[in-house]
C-alpha positions, 0 to 999 in steps of 0.5 A: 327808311333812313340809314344816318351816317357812323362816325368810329371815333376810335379803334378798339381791340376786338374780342372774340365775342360777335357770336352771330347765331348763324356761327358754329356755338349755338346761341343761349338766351333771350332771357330778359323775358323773364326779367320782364317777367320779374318787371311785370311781376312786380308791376301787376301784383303791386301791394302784394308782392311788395308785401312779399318782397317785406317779408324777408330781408330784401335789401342786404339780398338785392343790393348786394351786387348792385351796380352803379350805372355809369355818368347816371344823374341822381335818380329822385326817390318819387318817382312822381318827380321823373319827367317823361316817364320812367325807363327801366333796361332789362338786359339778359345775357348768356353767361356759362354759369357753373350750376347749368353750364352742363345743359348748353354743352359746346356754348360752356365747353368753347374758347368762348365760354369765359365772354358774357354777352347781352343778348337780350335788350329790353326797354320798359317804359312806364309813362307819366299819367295816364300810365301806359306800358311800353316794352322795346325790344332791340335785335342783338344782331343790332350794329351801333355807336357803342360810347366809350365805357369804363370795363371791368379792370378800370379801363376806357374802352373807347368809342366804337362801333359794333354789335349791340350785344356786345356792350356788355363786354365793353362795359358790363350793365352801366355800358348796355344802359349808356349804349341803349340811352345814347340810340334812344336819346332817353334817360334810363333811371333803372336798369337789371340783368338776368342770367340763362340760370336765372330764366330758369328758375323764375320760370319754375318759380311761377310754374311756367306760362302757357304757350301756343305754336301754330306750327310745330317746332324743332331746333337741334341748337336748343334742342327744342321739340315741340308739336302745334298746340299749347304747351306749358313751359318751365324752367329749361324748356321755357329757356329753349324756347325763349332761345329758339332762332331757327324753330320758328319764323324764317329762322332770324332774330327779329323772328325770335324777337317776336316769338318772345313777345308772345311769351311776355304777353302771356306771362302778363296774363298769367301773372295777374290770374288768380292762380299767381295774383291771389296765391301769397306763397307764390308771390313770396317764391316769386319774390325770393328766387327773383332777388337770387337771381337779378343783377340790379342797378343801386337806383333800383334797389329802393324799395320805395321806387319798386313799390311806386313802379308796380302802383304806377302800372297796377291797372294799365289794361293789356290793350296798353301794354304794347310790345314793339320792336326797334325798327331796323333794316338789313344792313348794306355792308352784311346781311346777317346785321341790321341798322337802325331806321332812325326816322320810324325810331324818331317817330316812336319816340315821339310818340311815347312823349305825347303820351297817347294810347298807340295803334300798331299798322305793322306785322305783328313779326318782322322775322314771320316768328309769329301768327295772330289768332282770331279771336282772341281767347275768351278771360285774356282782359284783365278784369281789373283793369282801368277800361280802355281810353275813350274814343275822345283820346285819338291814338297815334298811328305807329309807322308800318316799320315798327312791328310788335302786338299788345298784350291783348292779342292772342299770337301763336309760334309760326313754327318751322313744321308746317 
């Protein structure tokens, strides 16, 4: 693993907003799950949820707030005519709205209350054919160049070097796409950001998704109490435990990451069941609470991209939606950061680039958040899915470094109460 050198190009005032989850505040969110979920959504219902996107007046709904990212080239109205495939941010972040302010009680009350992070990062990339899925995940605790962005007053903020979550500050969404855009080294056509409030109620919207924990979990932060089993969570609990850092795994972020891809992996399988996929009223709610609730980009408030995206990952089976996390190690100057592994990261890359079905050699969880099950649960293939790609098309090995699990395994929660 290699640490490349950081240049600071220019000292920028530092706001009160580094909020590492080991600080006093609890830390709310990891929310861009759902926004994955909306992602999915969209992706595996195809014709049908645009037809239920059709049956009310998207676009004054969902371009009404829509924000214009930053130095962004046109975006073609094919998504056919994108080279390299297509990459979707979703960034959740964990602003004290005033409709559930009261549930996260200090995080709402403190001088901090009024500074909105991003901390949840997720990279969808959709490639060219054969399509393939892949979710990245990037730890907030995340230490980067952040480039220079414009903020909210019209500012230059300057180059800098800090946490990742802290771009949207910096920047708000365009400044989160510019960041993640300039340590991938990918053009990001589309981006969108969630809220907690958000969480909740497209969680609620799809009523809820089946989790399993090997071990119980208790955390007094989230105020998450949950014995070993399955468990169907919704709305506020499924906030907890989407936010839950010390319940599970050796209590870190990248511990948390991989609790969260277990929930995206079954939120997957929920939302292509006969219970969501079939259902028109619960694609037409899905539909309205995730236009209530999701900040989009002005380039992903075309109904035709939105329409080409889900056709393009329709029938993408589970073995090929793969969930991965950015490979870092502990950073030198501060044990409770992280810095990117660039040469695992390059390998990655460069993989998704040859666009050839992937084969995980790391832990499912870098942070111990998560158990493998096996074997995997009877009805957890799609049906409907194009088969697996033939032996004739050799898999590329992903180094040991990047961890994660495709949609296809079964992972458990690997609880504190064991």
């Amino acid at each position: 693993m290699s640490e490349r050198p950081v240049t600071t190009t220019r000292s920028h005032r530092r706001r009160p907003v580094a909020r590492h989850g080991m600080l006093r505040t609890p830390h709310p969110l990891r929310q861009l799950l759902t926004m994955i979920g909306v992602a999915l959504g969209v992706i595996v219902v195809s014709g049908a949820g645009v037809a239920a996107y059709a049956a009310f007046d998207f676009t004054t709904s969902f371009t009404k707030d829509a924000v214009d990212l930053e130095g962004q080239d046109a975006v073609p109205p094919d998504i056919g005519a994108i080279e390299g495939g297509v990459n979707l941010l979703l960034a959740g972040t964990d602003a004290c709205e005033p409709a559930y302010a009261d549930i996260f009680g200090d995080r709402c009350e403190g001088p901090e209350a009024d500074e909105e992070l991003n901390d949840v990062n997720l990279l969808l990339h959709i490639s060219d054919e054969p399509r393939r899925v892949t979710v990245i995940s990037f730890p907030r605790d995340l230490m980067i160049d952040i480039p220079a962005c414009t903020n909210a007053d019209g500012e230059d903020t300057g180059d800098t070097y800090d946490m990742l979550n802290t771009a949207y500050v910096y920047g708000q969404l365009g400044c989160v796409v510019k960041t993640v855009s300039q340590l991938t080294g990918l053009d990001i056509q589309y981006a969108a950001k969630v809220t907690w409030g958000g969480v909740i109620e497209i969680t609620n919207a799809i009523g809820g998704v089946e989790v399993c924990l090997a071990s119980g979990i208790y955390d007094p932060n989230t105020g998450l109490d949950l014995e070993a089993g399955n468990h169907t969570l919704a709305g506020v609990s499924a906030l907890q435990f989407l936010r839950t850092r010390y319940g599970v795994g050796n209590g870190g972020d990248l511990g948390r990451i991989s609790n969260q891809q277990q929930y995206m992996s079954r939120l997957a399988r929920k939302l292509v069941s006969e219970e969501v996929l079939s259902n028109p009223a619960t694609l037409l709610k899905l539909a309205r609470v995730a236009v209530d609730n999701v900040t989009p980009s002005q380039s992903l408030t075309n109904p035709m991209a939105l329409a080409q995206i889900a056709l393009a990952v329709k029938n993408v089976p589970f073995d090929e939606i793969v969930f991965l996390q950015y490979p870092v190690y502990e950073d030198p100057n501060d044990p409770n950061r992280v810095v990117p592994d660039y040469d695992a990261a390059d390998a990655l890359w460069a993989a998704l680039a040859a666009n050839q079905p992937l084969k995980l050699t790391g832990d499912v969880s870098q942070g111990d958040g998560v158990v493998v099950v096996e074997p995997a649960t009877p009805g957890t293939t799609d049906p409907s899915a194009t088969p697996t790609p033939q032996a004739t098309e050799t898999a590329i090995e992903l180094p040991p470094e990047i961890t994660g699990q495709t949609a296809a395994q079964e992972t458990c929660s690997n609880g504190n109460l064991r």
